[in-house]
C-alpha positions in Angstrom: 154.7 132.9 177.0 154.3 136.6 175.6 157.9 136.5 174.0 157.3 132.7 172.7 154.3 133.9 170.9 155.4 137.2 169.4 158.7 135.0 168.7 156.2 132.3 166.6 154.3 135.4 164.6 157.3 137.3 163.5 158.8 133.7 162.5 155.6 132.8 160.4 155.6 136.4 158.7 159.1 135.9 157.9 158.6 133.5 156.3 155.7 134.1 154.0 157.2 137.7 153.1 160.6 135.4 152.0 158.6 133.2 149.2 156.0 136.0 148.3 158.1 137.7 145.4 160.8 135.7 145.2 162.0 133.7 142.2 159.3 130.7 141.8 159.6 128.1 139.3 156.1 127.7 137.5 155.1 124.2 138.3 154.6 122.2 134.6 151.4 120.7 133.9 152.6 116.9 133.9 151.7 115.4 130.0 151.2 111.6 130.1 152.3 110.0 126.8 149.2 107.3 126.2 150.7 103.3 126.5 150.4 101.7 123.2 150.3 98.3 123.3 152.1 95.5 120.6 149.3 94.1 118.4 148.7 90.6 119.6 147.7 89.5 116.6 150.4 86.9 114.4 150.2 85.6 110.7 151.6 82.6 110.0 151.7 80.0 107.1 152.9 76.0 107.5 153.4 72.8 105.7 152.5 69.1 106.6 152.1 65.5 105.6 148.2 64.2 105.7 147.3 60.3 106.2 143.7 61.1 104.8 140.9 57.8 104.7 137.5 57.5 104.0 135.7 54.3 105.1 132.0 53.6 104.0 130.6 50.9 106.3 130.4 48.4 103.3 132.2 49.3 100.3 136.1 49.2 99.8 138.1 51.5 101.9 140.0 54.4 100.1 143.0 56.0 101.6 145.8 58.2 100.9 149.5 60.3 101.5 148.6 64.2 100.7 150.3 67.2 101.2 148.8 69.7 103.9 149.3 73.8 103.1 148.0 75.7 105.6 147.8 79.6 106.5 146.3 81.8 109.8 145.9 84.6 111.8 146.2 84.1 115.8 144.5 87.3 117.2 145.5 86.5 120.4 147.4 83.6 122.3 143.7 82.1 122.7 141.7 82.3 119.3 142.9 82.3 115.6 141.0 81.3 112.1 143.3 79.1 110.0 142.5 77.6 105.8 143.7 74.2 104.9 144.2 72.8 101.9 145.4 69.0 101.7 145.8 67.3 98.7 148.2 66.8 95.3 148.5 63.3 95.6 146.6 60.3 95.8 142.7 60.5 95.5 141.3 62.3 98.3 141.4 66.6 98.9 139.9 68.8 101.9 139.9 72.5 101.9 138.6 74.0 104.7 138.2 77.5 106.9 138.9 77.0 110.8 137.7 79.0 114.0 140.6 77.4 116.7 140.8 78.0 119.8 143.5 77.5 121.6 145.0 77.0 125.1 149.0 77.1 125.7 151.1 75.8 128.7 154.0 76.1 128.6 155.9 75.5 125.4 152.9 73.3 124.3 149.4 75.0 122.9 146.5 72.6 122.3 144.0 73.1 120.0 141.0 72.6 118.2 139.7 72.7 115.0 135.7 74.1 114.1 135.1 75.2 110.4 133.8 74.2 107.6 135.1 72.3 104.6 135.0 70.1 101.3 135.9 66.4 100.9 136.5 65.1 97.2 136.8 61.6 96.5 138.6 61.0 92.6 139.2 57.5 92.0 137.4 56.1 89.0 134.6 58.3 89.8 134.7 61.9 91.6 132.1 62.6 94.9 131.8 65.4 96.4 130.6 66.3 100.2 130.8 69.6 102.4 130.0 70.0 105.6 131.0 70.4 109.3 134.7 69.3 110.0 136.2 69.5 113.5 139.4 68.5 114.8 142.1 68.5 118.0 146.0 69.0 118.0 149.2 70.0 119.5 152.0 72.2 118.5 155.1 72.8 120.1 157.4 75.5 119.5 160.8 74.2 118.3 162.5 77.7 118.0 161.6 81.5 118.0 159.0 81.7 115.2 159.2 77.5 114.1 156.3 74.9 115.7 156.1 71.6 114.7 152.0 70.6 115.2 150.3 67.2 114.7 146.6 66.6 114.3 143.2 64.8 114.0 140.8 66.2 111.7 137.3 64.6 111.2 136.1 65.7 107.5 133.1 63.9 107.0 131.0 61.6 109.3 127.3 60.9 107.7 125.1 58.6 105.5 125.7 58.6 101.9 128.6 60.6 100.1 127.7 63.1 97.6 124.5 60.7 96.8 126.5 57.9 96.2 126.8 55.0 99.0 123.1 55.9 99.7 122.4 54.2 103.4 125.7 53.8 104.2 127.8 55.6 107.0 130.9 57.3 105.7 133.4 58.7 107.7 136.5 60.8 106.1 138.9 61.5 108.5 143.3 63.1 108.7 145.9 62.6 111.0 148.3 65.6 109.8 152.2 66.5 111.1 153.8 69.5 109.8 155.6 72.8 110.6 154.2 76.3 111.0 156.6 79.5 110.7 154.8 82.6 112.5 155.6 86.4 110.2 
């Protein structure tokens, strides 16, 4: 057991003297580069066809074809803000500012509409009403970049209209299909 002993001591100090002044590499302090993530955040810009009506309980019903131009900013996949403008034609125009959230699955995203916006009415006479405007929709993305979307959009929904109609309910409302390309 004498022998295995001195045998293990004169192995370990062997050993030490071997790596004490040999040649060493210096050990590199590891640098981590810091993960920088894609913006999530998308611009985009679309154009649509509006079906736009307003229908005061008892007066005459006015309705209309107009053009829908819209632009947004999706910060995420679940939140954007989004302006509308539908109009040129016929006698009715909205603009509006959106919050929209937003839920996808899949290749479909619903949505909805929460903003505020401005109804005019120019037939013969011109009224004027802003207010709350909500609305829910659907897009679906055709290609990379392309989504078709369509809509329903509740513009006005109170007594009177700009003064005029005075105890009647009025209610201005869009059903809206169009195209949105993403930058």
């Amino acid at each position: 057991m004498k022998k295995f002993n001195l045998s293990l001591v004169a192995f370990l100090a062997m050993s030490t003297l071997a790596t004490a002044g040999g040649d060493i590499a210096p050990v590199e302090p590891v640098v981590e580069t810091p993960v920088v993530a894609e913006p999530t955040g998308s611009l985009y810009a679309g154009l649509g066809y509006s079906y736009m009506n307003l229908d005061p309980d008892n007066s005459t019903e006015a309705d209309g074809d107009a053009v829908l131009l819209l632009a947004g900013y999706n910060f995420n996949q679940y939140i954007g803000v989004e302006g509308r403008y539908t109009g040129l034609t016929d006698c009715l125009e909205n603009s509006a500012i959106y919050l929209k959230p937003m839920y996808p699955m899949g290749g479909i995203t619903l949505y909805g509409l929460l903003g505020y916006g401005q109804v005019d009415y120019d037939h013969g006479v011109s009224l004027s009403e802003s207010g709350f405007q909500w609305g829910l929709g659907a897009s679906y993305e055709v290609v990379e970049n392309i989504d078709v979307f369509v809509d329903y959009t509740n513009l006005y929904d109170d007594t009177g209209f700009d003064g005029e109609l005075p105890n009647q309910d009025v209610l201005a409302d869009s059903i809206s299909i169009g195209f949105t390309y993403t930058f």
